[in-house]
C-alpha positions in Angstrom: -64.4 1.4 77.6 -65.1 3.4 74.7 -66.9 2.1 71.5 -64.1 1.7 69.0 -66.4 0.9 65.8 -68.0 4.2 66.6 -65.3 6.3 66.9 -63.9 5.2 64.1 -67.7 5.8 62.1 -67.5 9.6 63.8 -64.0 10.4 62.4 -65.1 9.2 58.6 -68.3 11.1 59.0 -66.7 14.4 60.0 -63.9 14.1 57.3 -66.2 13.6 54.7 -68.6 15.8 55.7 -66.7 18.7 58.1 -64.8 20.3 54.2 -67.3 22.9 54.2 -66.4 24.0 58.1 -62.3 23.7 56.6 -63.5 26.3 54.2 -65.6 28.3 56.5 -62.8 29.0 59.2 -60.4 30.1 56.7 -62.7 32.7 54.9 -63.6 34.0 58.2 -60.4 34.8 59.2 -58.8 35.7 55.5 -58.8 39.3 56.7 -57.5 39.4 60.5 -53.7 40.4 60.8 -51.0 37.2 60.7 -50.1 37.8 64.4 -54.0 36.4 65.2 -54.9 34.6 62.9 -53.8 31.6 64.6 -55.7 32.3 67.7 -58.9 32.8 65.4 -58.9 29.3 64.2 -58.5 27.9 68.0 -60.5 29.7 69.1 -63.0 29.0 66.3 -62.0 25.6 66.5 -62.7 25.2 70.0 -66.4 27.3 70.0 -67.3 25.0 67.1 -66.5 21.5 69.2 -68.1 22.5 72.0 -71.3 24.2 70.3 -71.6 20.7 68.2 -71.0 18.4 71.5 -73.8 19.9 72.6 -75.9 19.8 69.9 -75.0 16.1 69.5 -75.8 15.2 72.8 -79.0 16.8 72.3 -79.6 14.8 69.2 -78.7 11.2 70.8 -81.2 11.8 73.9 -83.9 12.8 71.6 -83.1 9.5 69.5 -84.9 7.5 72.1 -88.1 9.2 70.8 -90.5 7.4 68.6 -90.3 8.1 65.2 -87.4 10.2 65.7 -85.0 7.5 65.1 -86.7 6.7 61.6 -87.2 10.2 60.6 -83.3 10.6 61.1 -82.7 7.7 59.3 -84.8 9.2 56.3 -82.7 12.4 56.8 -79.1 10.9 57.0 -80.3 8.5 54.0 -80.6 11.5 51.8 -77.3 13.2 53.5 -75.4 10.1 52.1 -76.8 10.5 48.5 -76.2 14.3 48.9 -72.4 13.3 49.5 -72.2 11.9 46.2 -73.2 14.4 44.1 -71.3 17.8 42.0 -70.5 20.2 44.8 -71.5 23.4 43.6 -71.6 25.0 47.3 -71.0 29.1 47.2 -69.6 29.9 50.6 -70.9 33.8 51.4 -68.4 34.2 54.5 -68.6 37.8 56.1 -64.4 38.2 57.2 -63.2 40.5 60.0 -60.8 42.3 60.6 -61.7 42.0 64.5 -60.5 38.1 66.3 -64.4 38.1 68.3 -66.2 39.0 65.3 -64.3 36.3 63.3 -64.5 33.6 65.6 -68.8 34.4 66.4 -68.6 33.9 62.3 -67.1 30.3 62.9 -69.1 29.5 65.9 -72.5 30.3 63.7 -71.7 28.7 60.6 -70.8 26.3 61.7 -73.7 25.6 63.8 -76.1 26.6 60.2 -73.7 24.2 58.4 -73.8 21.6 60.9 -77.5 19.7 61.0 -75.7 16.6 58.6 -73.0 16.0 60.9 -75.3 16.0 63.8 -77.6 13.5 62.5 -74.9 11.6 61.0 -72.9 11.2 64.4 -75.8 11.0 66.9 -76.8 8.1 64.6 -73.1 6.5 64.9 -72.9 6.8 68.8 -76.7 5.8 68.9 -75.3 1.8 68.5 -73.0 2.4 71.5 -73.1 1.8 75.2 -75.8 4.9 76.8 -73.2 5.6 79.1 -69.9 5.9 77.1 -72.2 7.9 74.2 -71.0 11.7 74.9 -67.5 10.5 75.4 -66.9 8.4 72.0 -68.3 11.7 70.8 -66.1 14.4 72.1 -63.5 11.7 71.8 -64.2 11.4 67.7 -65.0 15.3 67.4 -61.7 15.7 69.3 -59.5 13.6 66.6 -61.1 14.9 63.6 -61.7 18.3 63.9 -58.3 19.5 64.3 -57.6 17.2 61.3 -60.1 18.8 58.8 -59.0 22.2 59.9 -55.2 21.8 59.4 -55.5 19.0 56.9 -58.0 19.9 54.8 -56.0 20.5 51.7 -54.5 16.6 52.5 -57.7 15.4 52.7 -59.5 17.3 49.7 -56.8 15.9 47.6 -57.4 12.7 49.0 -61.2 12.6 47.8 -60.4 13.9 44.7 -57.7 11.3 44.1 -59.7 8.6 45.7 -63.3 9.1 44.9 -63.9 5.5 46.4 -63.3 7.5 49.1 -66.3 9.2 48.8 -68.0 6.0 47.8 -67.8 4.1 50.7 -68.4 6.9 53.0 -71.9 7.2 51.7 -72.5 3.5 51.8 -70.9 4.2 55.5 -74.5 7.1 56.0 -76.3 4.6 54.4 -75.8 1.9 56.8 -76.0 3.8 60.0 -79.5 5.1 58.6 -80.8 1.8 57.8 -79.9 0.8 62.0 -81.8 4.0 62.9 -85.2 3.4 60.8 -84.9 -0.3 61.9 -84.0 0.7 65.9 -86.7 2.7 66.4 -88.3 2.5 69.4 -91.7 2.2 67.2 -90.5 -0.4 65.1 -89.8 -2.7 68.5 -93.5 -3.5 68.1 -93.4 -6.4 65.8 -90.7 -9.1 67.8 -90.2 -10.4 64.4 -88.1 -7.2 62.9 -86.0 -7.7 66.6 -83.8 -10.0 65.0 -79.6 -9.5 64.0 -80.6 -11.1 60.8 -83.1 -7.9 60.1 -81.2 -5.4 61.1 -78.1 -6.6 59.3 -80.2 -6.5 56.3 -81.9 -3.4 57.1 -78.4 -1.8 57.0 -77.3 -3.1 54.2 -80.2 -1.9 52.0 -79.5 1.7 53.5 -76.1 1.2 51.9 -77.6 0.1 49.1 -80.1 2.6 48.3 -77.7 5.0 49.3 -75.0 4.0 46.6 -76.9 3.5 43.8 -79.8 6.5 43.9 -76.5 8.7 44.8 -74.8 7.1 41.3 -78.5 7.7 39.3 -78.6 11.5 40.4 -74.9 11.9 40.2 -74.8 10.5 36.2 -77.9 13.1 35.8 -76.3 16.0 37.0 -73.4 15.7 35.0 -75.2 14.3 32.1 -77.2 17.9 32.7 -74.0 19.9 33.0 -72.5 18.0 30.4 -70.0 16.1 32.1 -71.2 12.7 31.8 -68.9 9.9 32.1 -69.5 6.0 31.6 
């Protein structure tokens, strides 16, 4: 029986954090005739989910390495903060007029754009049952994917509407970092971190430090760009 707590944490993180891949698949196929380019965001599409399943899976075996858990927690604590701020993101997308040349341009940026997600849903399926892992994930990648791709506009208007949204999403990163840094196999040393009462608390700060250093540098970016509000 599938993990329903993480599928649900896979489909947030890809929706919050899958825009950019929204963006990527339509500038890639901006320039193939109207007759294909259907078939160059499924097949796209489909390239990208099995590229990142793999990668994912990867990502969760390696998790039971020591000090990898804690250096991914570090990593996705800095992905949440990251979420919060001024996107300013250029997209330099190379279109084709060619359907194999525009879906390789999916398939790769995808996998460069990718590494947050990666962490970010390794870490969510990390808390599940070893043997139900890969399938929560392909399940979660499954639901979501098509969602940012043909939804994106739905969901960017969403975020901006909603910036809570956004909000609790990093709070969200935040959390399943502070269960990494505090699951790690190193860490399993001292019996006296082993407890539900630390690692609930562990989690929490994540949140924590992931709401309110993403608020500082957020208020200091636009204070720089002079778009501070109160």
């Amino acid at each position: 029986m599938l993990h329903w707590g993480a599928v649900v944490q896979i489909i947030v993180i890809d929706i919050l954090l899958g825009g950019d891949n929204a963006v990527v698949i339509a500038l890639a196929c901006r320039n193939l005739p109207n007759t294909q380019r259907t078939r160059g965001i499924v097949l796209g599409t489909l390239g990208a989910i099995l590229l990142r399943v793999v990668l994912i899976g990867f990502a969760v075996m390696l998790l039971d390495i020591p000090f990898l858990k804690f250096v991914g927690g570090l990593l996705l604590l800095w992905i949440g903060v990251k979420l919060m701020q001024p996107d300013h993101d250029a997209h330099e997308i190379n279109a084709s007029d060619r359907l194999l040349a525009a879906v390789k341009t999916i398939i790769i940026a995808d996998a460069v754009m990718s590494l947050d997600n990666v962490i970010a849903i390794a870490g969510a399926a990390e808390a599940a049952d070893p043997r139900h892992r890969l399938a929560l994930v392909i399940f979660g990648l499954i639901v979501s994917i098509p969602l940012i791709v043909w939804g994106s506009t739905l969901v960017l208007r969403l975020l901006d509407r909603f910036p809570v949204i956004v909000l609790l999403g990093a709070g969200l990163l935040g959390w399943i970092a502070g269960g990494l840094i505090i699951d790690d196999p190193f860490i399993d040393r001292w019996p006296a971190l082993n407890t539900e009462l630390v690692s609930y608390a562990a989690r929490a700060l994540g949140a924590l430090l992931v709401v309110a250093g993403g608020w500082l540098l957020r208020r200091r970016a636009l204070a720089a760009s002079g778009r501070v509000t109160s």
